[in-house]
C-alpha positions as CSV (number, residue, x, y, z in Angstrom):
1,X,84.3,25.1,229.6
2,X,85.5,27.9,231.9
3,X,89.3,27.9,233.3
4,X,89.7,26.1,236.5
5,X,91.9,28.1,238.3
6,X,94.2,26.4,241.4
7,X,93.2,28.4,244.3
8,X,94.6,26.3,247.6
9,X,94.7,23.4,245.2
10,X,97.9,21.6,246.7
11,X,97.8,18.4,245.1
12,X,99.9,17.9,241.8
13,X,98.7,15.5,240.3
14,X,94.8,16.1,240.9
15,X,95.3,19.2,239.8
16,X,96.8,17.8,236.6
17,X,93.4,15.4,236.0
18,X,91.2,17.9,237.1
19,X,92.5,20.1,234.8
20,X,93.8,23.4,236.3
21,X,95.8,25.6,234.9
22,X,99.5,25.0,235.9
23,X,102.2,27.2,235.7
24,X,105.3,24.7,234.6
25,X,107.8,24.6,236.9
26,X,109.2,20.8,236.0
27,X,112.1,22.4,234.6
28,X,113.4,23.8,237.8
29,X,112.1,20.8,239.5
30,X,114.2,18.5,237.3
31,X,117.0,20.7,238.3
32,X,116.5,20.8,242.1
33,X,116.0,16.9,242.3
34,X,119.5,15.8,239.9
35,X,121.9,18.9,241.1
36,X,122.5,18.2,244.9
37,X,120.9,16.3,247.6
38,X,119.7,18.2,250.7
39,X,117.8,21.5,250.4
40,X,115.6,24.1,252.4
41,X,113.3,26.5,250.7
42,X,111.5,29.8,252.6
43,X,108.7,31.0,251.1
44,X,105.4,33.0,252.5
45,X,102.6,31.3,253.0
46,X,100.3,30.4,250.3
47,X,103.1,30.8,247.7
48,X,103.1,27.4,246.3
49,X,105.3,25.3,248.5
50,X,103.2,22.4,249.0
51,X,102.2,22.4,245.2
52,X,105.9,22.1,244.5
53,X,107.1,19.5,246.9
54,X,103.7,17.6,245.7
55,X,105.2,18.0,242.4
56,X,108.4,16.6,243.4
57,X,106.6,13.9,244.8
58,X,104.6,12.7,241.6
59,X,108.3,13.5,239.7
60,X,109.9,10.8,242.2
61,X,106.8,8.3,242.2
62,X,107.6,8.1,238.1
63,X,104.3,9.2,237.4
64,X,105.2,9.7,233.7
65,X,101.8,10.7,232.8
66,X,101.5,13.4,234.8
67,X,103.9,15.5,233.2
68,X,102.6,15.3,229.6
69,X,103.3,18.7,227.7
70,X,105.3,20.0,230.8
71,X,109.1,20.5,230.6
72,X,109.7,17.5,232.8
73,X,108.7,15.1,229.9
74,X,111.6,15.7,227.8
75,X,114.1,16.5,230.4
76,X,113.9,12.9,232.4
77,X,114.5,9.9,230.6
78,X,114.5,7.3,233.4
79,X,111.7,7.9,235.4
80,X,113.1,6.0,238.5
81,X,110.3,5.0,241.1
82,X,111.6,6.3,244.5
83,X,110.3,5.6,248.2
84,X,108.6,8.7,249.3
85,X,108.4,9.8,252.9
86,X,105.8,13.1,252.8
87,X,105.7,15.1,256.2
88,X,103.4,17.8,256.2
89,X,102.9,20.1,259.1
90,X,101.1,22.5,258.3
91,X,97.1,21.7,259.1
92,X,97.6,20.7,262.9
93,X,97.2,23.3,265.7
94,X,100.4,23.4,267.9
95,X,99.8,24.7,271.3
96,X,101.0,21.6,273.3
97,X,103.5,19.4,273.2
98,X,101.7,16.2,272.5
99,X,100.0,18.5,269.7
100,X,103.5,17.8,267.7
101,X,104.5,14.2,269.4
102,X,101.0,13.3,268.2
103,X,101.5,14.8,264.5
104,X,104.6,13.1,264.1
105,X,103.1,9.5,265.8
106,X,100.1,9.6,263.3
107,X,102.5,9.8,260.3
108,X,105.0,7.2,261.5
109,X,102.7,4.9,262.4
110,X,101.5,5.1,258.6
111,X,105.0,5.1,257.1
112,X,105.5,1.6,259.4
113,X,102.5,0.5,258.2
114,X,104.3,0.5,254.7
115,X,107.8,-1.2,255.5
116,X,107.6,-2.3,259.3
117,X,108.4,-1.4,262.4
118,X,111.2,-2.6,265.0
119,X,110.3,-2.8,268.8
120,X,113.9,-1.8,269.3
121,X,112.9,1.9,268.5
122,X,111.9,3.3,270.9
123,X,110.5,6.9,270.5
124,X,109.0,8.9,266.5
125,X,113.1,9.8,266.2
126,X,114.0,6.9,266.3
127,X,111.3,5.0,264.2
128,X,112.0,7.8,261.6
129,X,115.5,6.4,261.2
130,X,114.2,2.5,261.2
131,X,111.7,3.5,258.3
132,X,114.3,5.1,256.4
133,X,116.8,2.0,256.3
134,X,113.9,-0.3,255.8
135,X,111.9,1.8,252.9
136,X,115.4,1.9,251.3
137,X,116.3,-2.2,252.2
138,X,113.1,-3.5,250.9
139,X,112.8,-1.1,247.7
140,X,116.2,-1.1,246.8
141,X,116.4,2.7,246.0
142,X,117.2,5.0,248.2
143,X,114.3,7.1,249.5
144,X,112.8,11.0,248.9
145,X,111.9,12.8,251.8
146,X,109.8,16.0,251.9
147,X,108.6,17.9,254.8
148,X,106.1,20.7,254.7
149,X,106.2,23.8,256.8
150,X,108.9,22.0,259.2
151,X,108.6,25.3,261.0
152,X,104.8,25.7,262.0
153,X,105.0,24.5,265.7
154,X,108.0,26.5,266.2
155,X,106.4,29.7,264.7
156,X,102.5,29.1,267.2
157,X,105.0,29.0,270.0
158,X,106.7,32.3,269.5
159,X,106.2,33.9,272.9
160,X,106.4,30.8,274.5
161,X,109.8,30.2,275.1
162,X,109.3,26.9,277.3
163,X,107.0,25.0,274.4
164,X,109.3,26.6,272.4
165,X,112.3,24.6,273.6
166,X,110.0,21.4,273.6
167,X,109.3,21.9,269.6
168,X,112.9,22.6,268.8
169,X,114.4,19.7,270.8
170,X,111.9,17.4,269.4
171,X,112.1,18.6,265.8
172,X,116.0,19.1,266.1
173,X,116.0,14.9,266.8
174,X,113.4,14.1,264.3
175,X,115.3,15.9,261.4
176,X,118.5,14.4,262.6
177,X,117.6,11.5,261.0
178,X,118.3,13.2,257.7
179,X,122.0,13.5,258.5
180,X,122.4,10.1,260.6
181,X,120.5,8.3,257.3
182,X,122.5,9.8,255.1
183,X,123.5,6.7,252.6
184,X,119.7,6.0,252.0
185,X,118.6,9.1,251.2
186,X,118.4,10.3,247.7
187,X,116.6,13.6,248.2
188,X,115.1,15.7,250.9
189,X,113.3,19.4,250.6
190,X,112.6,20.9,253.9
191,X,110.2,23.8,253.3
192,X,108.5,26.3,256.0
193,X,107.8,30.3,256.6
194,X,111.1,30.5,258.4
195,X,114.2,29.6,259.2
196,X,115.1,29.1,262.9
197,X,119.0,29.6,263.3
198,X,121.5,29.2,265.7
199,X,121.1,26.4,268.9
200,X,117.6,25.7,267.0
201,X,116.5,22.6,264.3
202,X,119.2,23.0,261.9
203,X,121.8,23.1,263.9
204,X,122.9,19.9,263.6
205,X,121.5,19.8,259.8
206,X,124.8,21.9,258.2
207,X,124.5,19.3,255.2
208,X,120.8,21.7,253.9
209,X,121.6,23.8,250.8
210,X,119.5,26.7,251.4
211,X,118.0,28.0,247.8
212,X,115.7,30.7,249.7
213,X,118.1,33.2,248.4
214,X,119.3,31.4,245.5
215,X,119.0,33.2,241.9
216,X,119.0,29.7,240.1
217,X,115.5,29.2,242.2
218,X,114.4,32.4,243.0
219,X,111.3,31.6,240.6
220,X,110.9,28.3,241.7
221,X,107.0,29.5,243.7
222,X,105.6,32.7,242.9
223,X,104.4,33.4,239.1
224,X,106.1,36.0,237.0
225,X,105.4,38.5,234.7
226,X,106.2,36.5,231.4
227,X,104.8,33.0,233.3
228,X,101.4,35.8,233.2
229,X,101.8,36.8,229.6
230,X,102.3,32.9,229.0
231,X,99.5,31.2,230.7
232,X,96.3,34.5,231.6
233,X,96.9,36.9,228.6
234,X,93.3,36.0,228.1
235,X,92.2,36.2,231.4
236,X,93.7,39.3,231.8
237,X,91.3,41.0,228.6
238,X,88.4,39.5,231.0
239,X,89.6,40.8,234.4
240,X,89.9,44.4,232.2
241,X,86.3,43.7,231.0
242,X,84.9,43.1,233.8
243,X,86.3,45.9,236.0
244,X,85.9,48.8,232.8
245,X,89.4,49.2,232.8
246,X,92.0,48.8,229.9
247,X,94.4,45.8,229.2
248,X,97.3,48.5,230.1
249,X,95.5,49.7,233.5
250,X,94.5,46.1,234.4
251,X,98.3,44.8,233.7
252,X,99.4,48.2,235.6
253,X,97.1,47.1,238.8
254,X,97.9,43.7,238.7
255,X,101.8,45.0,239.2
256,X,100.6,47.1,242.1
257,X,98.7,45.2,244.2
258,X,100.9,41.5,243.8
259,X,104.0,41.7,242.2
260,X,106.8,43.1,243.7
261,X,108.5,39.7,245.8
262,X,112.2,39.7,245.2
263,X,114.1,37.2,246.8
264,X,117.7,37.7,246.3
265,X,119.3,41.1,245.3
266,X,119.4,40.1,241.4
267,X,115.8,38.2,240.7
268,X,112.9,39.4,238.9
269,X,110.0,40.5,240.8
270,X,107.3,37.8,241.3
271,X,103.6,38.1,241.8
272,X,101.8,36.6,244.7
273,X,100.1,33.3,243.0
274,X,97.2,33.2,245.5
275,X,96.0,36.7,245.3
276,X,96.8,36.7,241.6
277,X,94.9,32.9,240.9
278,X,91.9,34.7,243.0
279,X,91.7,37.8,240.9
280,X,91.6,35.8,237.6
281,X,88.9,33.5,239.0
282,X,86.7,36.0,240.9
283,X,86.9,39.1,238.6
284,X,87.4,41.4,240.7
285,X,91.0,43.0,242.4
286,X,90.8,42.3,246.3
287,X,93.3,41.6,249.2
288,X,93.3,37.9,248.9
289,X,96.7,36.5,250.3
290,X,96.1,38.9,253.3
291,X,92.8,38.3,254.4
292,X,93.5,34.6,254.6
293,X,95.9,34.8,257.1
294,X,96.3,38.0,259.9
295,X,99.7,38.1,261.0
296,X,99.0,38.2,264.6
297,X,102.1,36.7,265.6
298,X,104.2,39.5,264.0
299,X,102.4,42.0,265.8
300,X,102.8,40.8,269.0
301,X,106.4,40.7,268.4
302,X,106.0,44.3,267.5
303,X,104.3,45.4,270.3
304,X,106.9,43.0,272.7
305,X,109.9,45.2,271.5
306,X,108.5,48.3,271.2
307,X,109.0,48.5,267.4
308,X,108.6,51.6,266.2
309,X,106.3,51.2,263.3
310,X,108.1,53.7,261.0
311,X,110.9,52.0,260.8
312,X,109.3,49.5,258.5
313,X,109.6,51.7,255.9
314,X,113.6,52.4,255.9
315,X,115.2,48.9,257.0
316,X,118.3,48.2,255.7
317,X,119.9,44.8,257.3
318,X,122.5,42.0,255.7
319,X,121.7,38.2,254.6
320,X,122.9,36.3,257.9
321,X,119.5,38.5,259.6
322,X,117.8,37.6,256.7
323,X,118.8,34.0,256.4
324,X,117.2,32.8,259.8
325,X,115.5,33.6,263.2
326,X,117.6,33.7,266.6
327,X,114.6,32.8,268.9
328,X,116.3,35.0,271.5
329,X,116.8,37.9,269.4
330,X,114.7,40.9,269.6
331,X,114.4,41.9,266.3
332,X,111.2,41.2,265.0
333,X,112.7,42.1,261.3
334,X,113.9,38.6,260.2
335,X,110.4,36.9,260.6
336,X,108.7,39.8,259.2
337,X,110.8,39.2,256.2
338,X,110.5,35.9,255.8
339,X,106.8,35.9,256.2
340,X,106.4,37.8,253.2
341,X,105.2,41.2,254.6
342,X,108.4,42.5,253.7
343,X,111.0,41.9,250.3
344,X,114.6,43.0,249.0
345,X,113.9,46.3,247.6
346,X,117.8,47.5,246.8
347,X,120.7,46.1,247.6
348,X,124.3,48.0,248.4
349,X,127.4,45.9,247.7
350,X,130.2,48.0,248.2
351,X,128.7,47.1,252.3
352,X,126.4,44.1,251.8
353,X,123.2,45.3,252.9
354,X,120.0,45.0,251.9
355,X,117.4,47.5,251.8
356,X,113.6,46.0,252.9
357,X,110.0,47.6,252.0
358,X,106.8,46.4,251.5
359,X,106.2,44.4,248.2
360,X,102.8,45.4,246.9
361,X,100.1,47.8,247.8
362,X,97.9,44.7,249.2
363,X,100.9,43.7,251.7
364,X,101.4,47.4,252.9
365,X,97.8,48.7,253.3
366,X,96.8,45.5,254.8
367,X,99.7,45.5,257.1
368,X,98.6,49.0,258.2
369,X,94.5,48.1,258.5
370,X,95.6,45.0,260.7
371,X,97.8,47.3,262.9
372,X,95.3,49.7,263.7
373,X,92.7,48.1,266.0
374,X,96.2,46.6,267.5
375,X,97.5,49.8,269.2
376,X,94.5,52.3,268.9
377,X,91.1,52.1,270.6
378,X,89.2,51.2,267.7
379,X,87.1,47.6,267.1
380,X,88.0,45.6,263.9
381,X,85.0,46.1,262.5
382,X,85.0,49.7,262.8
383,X,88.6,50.5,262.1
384,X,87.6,50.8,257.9
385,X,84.7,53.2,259.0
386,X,87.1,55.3,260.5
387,X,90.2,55.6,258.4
388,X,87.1,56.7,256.2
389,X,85.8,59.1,258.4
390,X,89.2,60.7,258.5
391,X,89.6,60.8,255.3
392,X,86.5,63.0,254.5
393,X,87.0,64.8,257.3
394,X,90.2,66.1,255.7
395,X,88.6,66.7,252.1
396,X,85.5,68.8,254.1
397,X,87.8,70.9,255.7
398,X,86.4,69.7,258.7
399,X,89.9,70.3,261.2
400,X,88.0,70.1,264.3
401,X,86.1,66.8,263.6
402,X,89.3,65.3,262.9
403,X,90.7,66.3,266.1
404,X,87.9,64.7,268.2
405,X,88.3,61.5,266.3
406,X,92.0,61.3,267.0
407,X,91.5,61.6,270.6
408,X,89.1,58.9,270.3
409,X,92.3,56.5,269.1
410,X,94.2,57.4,271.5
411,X,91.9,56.9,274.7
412,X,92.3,53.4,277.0
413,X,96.2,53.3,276.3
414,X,97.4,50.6,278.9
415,X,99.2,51.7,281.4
416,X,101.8,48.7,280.7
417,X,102.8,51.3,277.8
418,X,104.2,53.9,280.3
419,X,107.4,53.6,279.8
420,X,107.3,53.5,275.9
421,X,104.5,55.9,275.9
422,X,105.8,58.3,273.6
423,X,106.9,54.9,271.0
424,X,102.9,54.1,271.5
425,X,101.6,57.8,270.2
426,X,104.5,57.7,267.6
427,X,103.0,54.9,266.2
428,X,99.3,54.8,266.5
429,X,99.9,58.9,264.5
430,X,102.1,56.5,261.6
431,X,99.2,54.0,261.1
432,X,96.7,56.5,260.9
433,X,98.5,58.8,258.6
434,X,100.0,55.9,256.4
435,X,96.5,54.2,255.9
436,X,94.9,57.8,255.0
437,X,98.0,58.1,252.3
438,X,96.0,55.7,250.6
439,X,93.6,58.0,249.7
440,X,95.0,61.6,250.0
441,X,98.1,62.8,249.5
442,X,100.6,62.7,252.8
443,X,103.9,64.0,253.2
444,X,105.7,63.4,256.4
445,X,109.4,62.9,258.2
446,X,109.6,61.2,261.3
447,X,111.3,61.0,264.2
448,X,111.0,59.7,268.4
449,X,108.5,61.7,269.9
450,X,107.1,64.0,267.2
451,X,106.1,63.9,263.6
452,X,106.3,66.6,260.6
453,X,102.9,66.1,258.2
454,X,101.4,67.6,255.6
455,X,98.3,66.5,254.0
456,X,96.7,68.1,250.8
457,X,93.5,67.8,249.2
458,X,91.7,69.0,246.2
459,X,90.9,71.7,248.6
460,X,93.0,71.9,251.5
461,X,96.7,72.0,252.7
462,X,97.1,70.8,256.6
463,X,100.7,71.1,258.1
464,X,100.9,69.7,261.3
465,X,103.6,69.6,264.4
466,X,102.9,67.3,267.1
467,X,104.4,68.1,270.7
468,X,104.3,65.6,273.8
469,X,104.4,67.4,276.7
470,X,104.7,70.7,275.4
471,X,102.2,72.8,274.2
472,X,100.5,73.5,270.7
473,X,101.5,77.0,270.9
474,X,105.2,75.8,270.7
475,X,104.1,73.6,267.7
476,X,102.4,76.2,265.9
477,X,105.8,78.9,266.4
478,X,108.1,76.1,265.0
479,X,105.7,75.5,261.8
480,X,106.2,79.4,261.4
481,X,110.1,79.5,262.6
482,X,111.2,76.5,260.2
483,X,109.1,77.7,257.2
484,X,106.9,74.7,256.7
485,X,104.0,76.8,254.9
486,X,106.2,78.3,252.6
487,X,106.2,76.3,249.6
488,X,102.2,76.5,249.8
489,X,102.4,80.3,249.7
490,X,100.9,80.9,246.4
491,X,99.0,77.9,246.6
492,X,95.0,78.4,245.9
493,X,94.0,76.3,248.2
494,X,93.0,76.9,252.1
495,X,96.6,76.4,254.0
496,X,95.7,75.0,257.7
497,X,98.7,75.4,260.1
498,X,98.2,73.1,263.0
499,X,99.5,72.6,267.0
500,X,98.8,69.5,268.5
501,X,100.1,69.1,272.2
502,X,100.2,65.2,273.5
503,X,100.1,64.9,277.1
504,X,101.7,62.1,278.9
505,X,99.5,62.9,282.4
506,X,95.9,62.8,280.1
507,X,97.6,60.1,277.9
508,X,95.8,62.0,274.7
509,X,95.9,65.1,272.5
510,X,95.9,68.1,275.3
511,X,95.6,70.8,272.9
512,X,95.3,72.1,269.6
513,X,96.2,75.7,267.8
514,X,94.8,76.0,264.3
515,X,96.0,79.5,262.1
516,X,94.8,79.9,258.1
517,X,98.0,81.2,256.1
């Protein structure tokens, strides 16, 4: 019988009689649940969050049979039955206010269907709190609450400051009740993509044990390398059968495109289940975790502040930005972070920073594909087409093609972009060139205004200046004045120099010098 493989399989225990493979995490589950009390978890999306708090949920039940062979069988010996309160946010669209009201109704109008209601409550807040007491009256064990993606409505409203204020004061009194409850609850896990700080949802919530950073958890979603050697050795002989490559070069490209997650400073790097479950099942490598979910929001936030796109690649920041989001704040960083586009790549403790990059080689080239069509005058569906027109362009030798395509990119830039024009060119030249260092080697410095590139070929050398407002002329003298060519100067292959002159009246290249060394 072939291996069933859990892709967006949520539910613990029909994955158990369905017979998926399952990575065993009961051991850190068992730990979570009999350590402390109140916890929030931030993981990305699609890294196993629901499976885990379904998990905790089947654990808390005292569904014995469940967790036959798994860790959790030898570790619990009581197998209590608790009453289990199960939010999960995550499958409603929120771009209303009675969008959440009406999420939160449906689900306590279910939980009062189970231990009664009181006409005295008025309001989902307030029937939360009556459900608790009763649930914990009438069972006589104090009760497990889990909520999934708490943060969903406040993340579809970024941008939106006034639905934004109506999520947060309607989730900040909702989740009040876990603090106001407090002697009849046994457990609660708040999980979600972010964590909103400051006057937002948790700040009245200061009794939540945040593990997001927490080395004792830090494996807790996400599979690692041993959990791989443990559970897909053989699938990973099959995945190297059926792509022609070896066991070392499939392991090696498996490490490439979805490992690479850290979450604190110290943990072990940790693949990207989704994309990694997909692989296995599909036979084949492919950018699975991104193409399920564009980060739209995130580049909106970009564009809002002006970001300059290079900057992703040299972010160093401490934990209080990385811990949560100040809805007011203007760095987009902290969500980027936390939606798993970004991970803990160094740390510096002599000064308590942290040091941020792209995880994988799936995160960062589709990051970069998404961005394109975003900021340069190019569909969707033609941005691949291009990148790979570029591409050949270069290898051909084929300068002048090259040049006209560029100009094609930068055509139709809004004129809202006037006063951050020279941000706008910056980064529409960093997308282009980083999505083309996929494929051929680029070399480049950056920095406001201008940017230092060389790209070589099998063939060809190009080293490019870019001017705005000056003139290609002065771009070409400073390639010869600061000596960029000379380390190609017994080089066999053809050495381009090459002027480019950005125009801020045209909005587009204005000229171009091109010299062979």
């Amino acid at each position: 019988m072939s291996k069933l493989y859990p892709v967006g399989v949520q539910n613990f225990e029909g994955l158990i009689h369905d017979g998926y493979v399952y990575v065993d995490k009961t051991a850190q589950v068992y730990e979570l649940f009999n350590t402390n009390k109140y916890y929030f978890l931030s993981r990305p999306r699609r890294f196993g969050k629901s499976l885990l708090l379904s998990t905790i949920e089947a654990y808390a039940l005292g569904k014995k049979d469940l967790f036959k062979g798994l860790a959790l069988e030898k570790l619990e010996k009581d197998w209590t039955v608790y009453p289990v309160l199960h939010l999960d946010l995550n499958t409603q669209k929120y771009d209303t206010p009675e969008s959440l009201t009406n999420v939160l109704e449906e689900n306590v109008q279910n939980w009062e269907a189970l231990y009664g209601s009181s006409s005295g409550e008025i309001g989902v807040a307030r029937r939360f709190q009556g459900i608790i007491r009763r649930a914990c009256e009438q069972t006589g064990r104090r009760v497990v609450i889990l909520i999934d993606e708490y943060d969903k409505p406040m993340l579809q409203a970024i941008g939106n400051e006034a639905l934004q204020n109506e999520y947060r004061s309607t989730l900040k009194a909702f989740y009040g009740a876990l603090k106001s409850m407090d002697g009849c609850i046994r457990f609660a896990l708040l999980t979600g993509v972010t964590k909103f700080g400051k006057v937002s949802v948790f700040s009245d919530l200061n009794n939540l044990m945040d593990i997001s950073m927490d080395d004792r958890y830090a494996e807790i979603c996400g599979i690692s390398e041993k959990e791989i050697h443990t559970c897909f050795e053989e699938d990973i002989h099959e995945l190297a059968a059926a792509t022609g490559m070896s066991y070392e070069e499939t392991c090696k490209e498996l490490k490439t495109n979805y490992d690479g997650y850290h979450f604190t400073e110290n943990a072990i790097g940790m693949y990207n289940p989704f994309s990694l479950l997909n692989t296995f099942a599909n036979r084949r490598f492919g950018s699975y975790w991104f193409e399920t979910g564009t980060p739209t929001y995130l580049v909106e936030l970009l564009k809002l502040h002006h970001f300059p796109i290079e900057d992703l690649e040299h972010i160093v920041t401490s934990q209080p930005v990385l811990d949560s989001i100040d809805t007011a704040s203007t760095d987009p960083i902290p969500v980027i972070y936390q939606s798993g586009y970004l991970t803990i790549k160094g740390y510096n403790r002599m000064f308590e920073n942290y040091t941020l990059g792209f995880p994988n080689r799936e995160v960062e080239q589709g990051f970069f594909k998404f961005l394109l069509p975003n900021y340069a005058s190019v569909s969707v569906s033609k941005s691949p087409y291009q990148i790979q027109c570029f591409v050949e362009e270069i290898m051909a030798g084929k300068v002048d093609d090259f040049f006209e395509r560029l100009k094609t990119m930068f055509a139709d830039i809004p004129y809202e972009l006037a006063r951050d024009r020279e941000v706008h060119y910056q980064n529409i030249l960093y997308i282009i060139f980083k999505l083309m260092g996929f494929y051929v080697q680029v070399e480049y410095h950056t920095n406001r205004g201008r940017i230092d590139l060389v790209l070589q070929t099998q063939d060809y050398v190009y080293i490019m200046e870019f001017k705005l407002n000056g003139s290609a002329e002065e771009a070409l003298a400073q390639i010869r004045a600061k000596g960029y060519a000379e380390p190609f100067a017994k080089d066999k292959r053809t050495v381009y120099r090459v002027g480019v002159n950005f125009s801020d009246e045209i909005r587009n290249i204005q000229d171009i010098k091109i010299e062979t060394l």
